[in-house]
N, C-alpha and C positions, 0 to 999 in steps of 0.2 A: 271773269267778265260777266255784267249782266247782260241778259238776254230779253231783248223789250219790243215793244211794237210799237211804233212812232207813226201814227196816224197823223197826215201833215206834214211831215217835220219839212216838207221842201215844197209847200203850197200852203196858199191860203196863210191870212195873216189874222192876229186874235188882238187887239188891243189891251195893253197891259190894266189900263183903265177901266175896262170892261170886267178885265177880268178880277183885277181889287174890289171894283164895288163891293160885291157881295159881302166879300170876306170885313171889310174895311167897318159896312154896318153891322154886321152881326160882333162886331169886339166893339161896337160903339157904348153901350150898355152892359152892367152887370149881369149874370146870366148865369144857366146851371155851367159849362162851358169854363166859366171866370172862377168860381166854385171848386172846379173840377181840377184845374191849375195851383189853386193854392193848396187843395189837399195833399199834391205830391210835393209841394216846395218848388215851383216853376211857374213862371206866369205866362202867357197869351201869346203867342209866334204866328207863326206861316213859316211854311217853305214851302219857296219858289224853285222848280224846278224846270230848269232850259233845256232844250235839248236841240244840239247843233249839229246837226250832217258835216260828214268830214270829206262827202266828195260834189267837187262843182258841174255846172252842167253839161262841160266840155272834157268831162271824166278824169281831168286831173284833179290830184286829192288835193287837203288843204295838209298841208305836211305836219309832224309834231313842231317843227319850229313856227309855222307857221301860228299854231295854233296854241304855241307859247307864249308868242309874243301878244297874241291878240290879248289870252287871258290876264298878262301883268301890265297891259297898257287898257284895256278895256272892263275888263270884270271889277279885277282884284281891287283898283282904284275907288271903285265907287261901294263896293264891300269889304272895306279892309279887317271888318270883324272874323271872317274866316266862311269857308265855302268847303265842298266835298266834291269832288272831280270821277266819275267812271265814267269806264271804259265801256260803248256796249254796242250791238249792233244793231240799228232799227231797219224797219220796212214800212214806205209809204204807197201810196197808189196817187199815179199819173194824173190827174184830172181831166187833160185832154189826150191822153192815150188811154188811160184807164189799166195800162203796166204799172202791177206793183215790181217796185224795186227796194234791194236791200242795199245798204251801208253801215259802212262803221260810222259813229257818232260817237258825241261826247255828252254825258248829263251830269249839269251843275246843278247843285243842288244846294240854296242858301235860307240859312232859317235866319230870321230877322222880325222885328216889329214890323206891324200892317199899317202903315205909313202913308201919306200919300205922296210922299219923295222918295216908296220905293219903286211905286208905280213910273216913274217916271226915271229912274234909274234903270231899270228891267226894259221899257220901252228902250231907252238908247241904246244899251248892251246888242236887243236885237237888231237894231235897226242898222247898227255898225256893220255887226258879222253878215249880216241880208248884204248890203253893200260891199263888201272888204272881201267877199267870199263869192260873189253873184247867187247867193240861196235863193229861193224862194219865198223862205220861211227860214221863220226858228221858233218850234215848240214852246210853249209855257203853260205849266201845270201850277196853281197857287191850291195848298191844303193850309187849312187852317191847323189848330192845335197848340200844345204847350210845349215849353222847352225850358231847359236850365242847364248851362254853362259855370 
């Protein structure tokens, strides 16, 4: 299991759009970066990394079925190139009580081209499980980088 610290992960909301920008211009243009990709034989990604609390506010968990079904009717569909799934436990802080609490969570973790239809995929994913689940949030980390499959 990883062991991680989820700042958020059940408050406060980040827009996925927000969060592409940056990465979205910086691969707009050739670059040392673009350079740096082709010398290993791989070219320009992102992974996007979710990270979804597995318990709701009313302390019932979101069960592995539960959170099976979410992932092959909500993730998998709109990623079907393939994704990486751990196990991990995070800790966020209350914002109106100011108690950090721990949970178990889940972090997907999807490298893919910096698209603006992924921005908008990643937006739905959370938006679903925010709803499907009563979160508050759902984590999103976007790195840049290279990849080859």
């Amino acid at each position: 299991m990883i062991r991680t610290v989820i700042s958020g992960l059940r408050r406060g909301t980040f827009g996925a759009a927000m969060v592409l920008a940056p990465v979205l211009a910086d691969c707009a243009a050739p670059d040392e970066a673009a350079m740096t990709c082709t010398r290993f034989g791989t070219h320009e990604q992102m992974t996007a990394t979710l990270m979804f609390g597995l318990s709701r506010p009313d302390g019932r968990p979101v069960t592995d079925d539960d959170w099976a079904g979410f992932l092959a009717r909500s993730v998998t569909p709109r990623f079907p190139d393939g994704l990486s799934i751990l196990a991990a436990h995070g800790q966020w802080r209350d914002r109106t009580s100011g108690l950090v609490t721990g949970e178990e969570s889940r972090l997907v973790q999807i490298v893919t081209e910096p698209t603006p239809e992924v921005a908008a995929r990643l937006a739905a994913i959370r938006a679903e499980y925010r709803a499907r689940f009563d979160q508050q949030s759902v984590g999103l980390v976007i790195t840049p980088g290279c990849a080859s499959f």
